[in-house]
N, C-alpha and C positions, 0 to 999 in steps of 0.2 A: 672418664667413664669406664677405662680400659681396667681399673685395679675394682670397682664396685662390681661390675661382673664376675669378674676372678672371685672376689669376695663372697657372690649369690652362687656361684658355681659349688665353690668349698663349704658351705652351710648346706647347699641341698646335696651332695654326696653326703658328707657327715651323717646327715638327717636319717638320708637311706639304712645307713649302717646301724645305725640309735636303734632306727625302729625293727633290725634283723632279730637284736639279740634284750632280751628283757633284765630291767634293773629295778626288783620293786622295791618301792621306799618302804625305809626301816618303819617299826612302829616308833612316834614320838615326832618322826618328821613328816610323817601325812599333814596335808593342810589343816584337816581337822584336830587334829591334837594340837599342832601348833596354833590355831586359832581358841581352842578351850585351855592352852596356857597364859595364852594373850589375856585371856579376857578375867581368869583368876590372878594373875599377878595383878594386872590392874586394877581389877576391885578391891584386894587387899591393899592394894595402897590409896588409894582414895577414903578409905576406914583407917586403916593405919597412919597415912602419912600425913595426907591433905587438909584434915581439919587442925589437927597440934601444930603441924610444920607455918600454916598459916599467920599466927600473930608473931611467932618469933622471928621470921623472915623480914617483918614488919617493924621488929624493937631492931634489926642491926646496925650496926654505925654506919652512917655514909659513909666512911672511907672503904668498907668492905663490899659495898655496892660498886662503887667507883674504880675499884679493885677487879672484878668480874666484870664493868663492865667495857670496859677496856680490851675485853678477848672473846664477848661474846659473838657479835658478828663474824665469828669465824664459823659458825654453824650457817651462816646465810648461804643458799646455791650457787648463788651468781658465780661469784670467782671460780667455783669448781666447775660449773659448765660451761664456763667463759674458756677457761683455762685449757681445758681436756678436748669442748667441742671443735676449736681453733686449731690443735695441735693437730687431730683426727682429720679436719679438712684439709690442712699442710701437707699431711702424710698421702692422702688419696691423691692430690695434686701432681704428688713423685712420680715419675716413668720409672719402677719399680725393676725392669725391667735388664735397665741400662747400669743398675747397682750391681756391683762383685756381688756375692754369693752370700757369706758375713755379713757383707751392709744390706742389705737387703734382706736377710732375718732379720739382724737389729730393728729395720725398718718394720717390718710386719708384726715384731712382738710386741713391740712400743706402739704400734697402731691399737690391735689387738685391747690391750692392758688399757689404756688411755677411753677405749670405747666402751671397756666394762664399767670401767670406773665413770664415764658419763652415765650409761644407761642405768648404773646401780643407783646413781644419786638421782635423776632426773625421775625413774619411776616410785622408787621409795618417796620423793618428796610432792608426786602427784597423787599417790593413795594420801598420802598423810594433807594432802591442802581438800581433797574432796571429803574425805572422812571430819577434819576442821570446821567447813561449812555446813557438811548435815547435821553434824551431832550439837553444834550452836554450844560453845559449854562457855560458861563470863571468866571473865580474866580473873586474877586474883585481887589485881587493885578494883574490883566491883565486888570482893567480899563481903563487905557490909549492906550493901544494896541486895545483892544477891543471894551470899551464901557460898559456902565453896562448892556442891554439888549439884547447882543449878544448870541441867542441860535443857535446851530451848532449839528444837529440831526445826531445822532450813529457819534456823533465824534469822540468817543470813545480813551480819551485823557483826562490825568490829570489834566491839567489845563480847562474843560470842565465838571467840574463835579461838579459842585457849588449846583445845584437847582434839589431836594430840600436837605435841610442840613440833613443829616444822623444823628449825633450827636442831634439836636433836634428832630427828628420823634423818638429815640430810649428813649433818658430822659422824653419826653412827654410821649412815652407808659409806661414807668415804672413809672413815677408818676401817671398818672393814675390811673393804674392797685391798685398801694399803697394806693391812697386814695379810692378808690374803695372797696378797703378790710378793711382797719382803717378809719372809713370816719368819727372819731375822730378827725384825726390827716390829716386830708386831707385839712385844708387850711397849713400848714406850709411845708406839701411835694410839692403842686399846688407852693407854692413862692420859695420854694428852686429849682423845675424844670425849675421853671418861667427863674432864674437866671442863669442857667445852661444853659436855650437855648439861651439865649440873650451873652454869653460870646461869640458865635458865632462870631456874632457880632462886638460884640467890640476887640476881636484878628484878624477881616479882613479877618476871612474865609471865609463870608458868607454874602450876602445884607439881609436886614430885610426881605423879600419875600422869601427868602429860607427858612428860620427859621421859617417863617410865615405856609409857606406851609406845612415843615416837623414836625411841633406842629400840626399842624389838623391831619395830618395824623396819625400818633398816636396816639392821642386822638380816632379818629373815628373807628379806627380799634380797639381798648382798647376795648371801649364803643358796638361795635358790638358782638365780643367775648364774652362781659360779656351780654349782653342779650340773645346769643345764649346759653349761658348757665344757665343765669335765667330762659328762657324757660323750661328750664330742672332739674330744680329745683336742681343744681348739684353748689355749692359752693354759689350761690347767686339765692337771690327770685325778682322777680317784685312784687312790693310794691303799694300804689295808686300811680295814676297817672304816673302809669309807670319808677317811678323811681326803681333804681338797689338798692339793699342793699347786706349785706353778710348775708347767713345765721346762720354765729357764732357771736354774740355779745361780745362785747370785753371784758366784763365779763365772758363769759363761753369759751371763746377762750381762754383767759388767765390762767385760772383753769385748763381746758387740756394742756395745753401746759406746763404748769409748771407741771404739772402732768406726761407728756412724758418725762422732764429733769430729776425729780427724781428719775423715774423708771427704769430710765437707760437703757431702751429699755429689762427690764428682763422680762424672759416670766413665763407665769404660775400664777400671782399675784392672790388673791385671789377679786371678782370681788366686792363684798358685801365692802373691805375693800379701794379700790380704788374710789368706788362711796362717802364713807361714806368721803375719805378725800379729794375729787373734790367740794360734797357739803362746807363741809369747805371753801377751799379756794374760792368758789364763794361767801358765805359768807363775808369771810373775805374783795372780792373785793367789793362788794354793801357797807358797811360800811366804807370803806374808799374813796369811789368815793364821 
């Protein structure tokens, strides 16, 4: 309980400070223009995409099915919130206290990172499962019965639960969030998620307007999170021009964190000899970068 209060402690300072000094959002990322881009992409694509994309999807080879669907389930929550929530209660469990100085960043940033990235996936996949059940829309394999633009409000029925796709609002929030923190390695997560939502897709779960939909949303909720916490200067900074960065660079991220692995979470280290072998290793990563 001793690190959760620390934790409500540093959000409600933060908080004080956020609300000293004013950061008005740009035009373009107000809710409301975000929400009247949402809602024009998506109808262009349900005109554009969802009734042509429909019988083709339908002529493909099973082997192409069989293909995609072998890596769809990687859009499901489960293992990300499994994953991320386990880690986050691991971490709170640590007497944080009793870690060198190094380990104990490492500790908090990886707490930190680990939390966003649950709350980004877990609330983006709660707007996207409530939004699902209102708006009732039929799956694509009830095209013939239905029709592809058949929405059926609180129909609340499985075959009515198409739009938007849950699987891509949930892999778009988690790549996100990923390249958001590595933003190294963030075009190869952006095309691996890329492919992920689109497997949707192509195994007939889903018209391209679902996936459409449930990719923004994700993104948008990701991208919100992480400013409300840039604001806060709490895991990420705003940068010029208002772009998000992390505030661990992946050279001193990597230094701590191999530093937490070797430590083995033992407590007491002596802090003069933790710092002197973190310089190292940050060394050793500038000369090999």
């Amino acid at each position: 309980m001793g690190n959760i209060r620390k934790i409500a402690i540093l959000l409600e300072t933060r908080n004080r400070r956020v609300r000293r000094k004013k950061c008005p959002v740009k035009p373009g990322q107000r809710p409301q223009d975000i929400l009247a881009m949402l809602l024009l992409t998506v109808g262009i694509a349900i005109v554009a995409l969802d009734i042509p994309t429909s019988p083709w999807i339908h002529s493909l080879p099973h082997e192409y099915i069989s293909f995609f669907s072998s890596f769809t389930d990687l859009g499901k929550a489960d293992w990300m919130l499994w994953g991320t929530g386990i880690y986050c209660l691991l971490m709170l469990a640590l007497d944080w206290e009793q870690m060198s100085r190094r380990v104990r960043m490492a500790a908090v940033a990886s707490w930190i990172y680990c939390a966003f990235v649950f709350t980004a996936v877990a609330s983006s996949g709660l707007i996207a499962l409530v939004l699902k059940w209102t708006l009732g829309r039929a799956r694509p394999k009830y095209v013939e019965l239905f029709g592809p633009v058949d929405f059926q409000l609180f129909a609340f029925k499985l075959s009515h639960t198409s739009f938007p796709s849950g699987h891509s609002t949930t892999i778009a929030a988690f790549a996100t969030a990923l390249a958001l923190i590595f933003p190294a390695w963030s075009l190869l997560i952006i095309v691996c998620g890329f492919w992920i939502a689109c497997s949707r897709i192509m195994v007939g779960a889903h018209y391209p307007s679902d996936v459409i939909a449930g990719t923004l949303i994700g993104i948008v909720v990701t991208f919100a999170i992480a400013r409300w916490m840039a604001r806060r200067h709490i895991g990420f900074i705003l940068a010029g021009g208002g772009h998000i960065r992390p505030i661990f660079g992946s050279t001193s991220a990597g230094a701590y964190l191999r530093r937490l692995v070797r430590s083995g979470f033992r407590r007491g280290e002596p802090a003069h000899t933790t710092s002197r072998s973190s310089a190292d290793d940050a060394t050793q990563d500038e000369s090999g970068s």
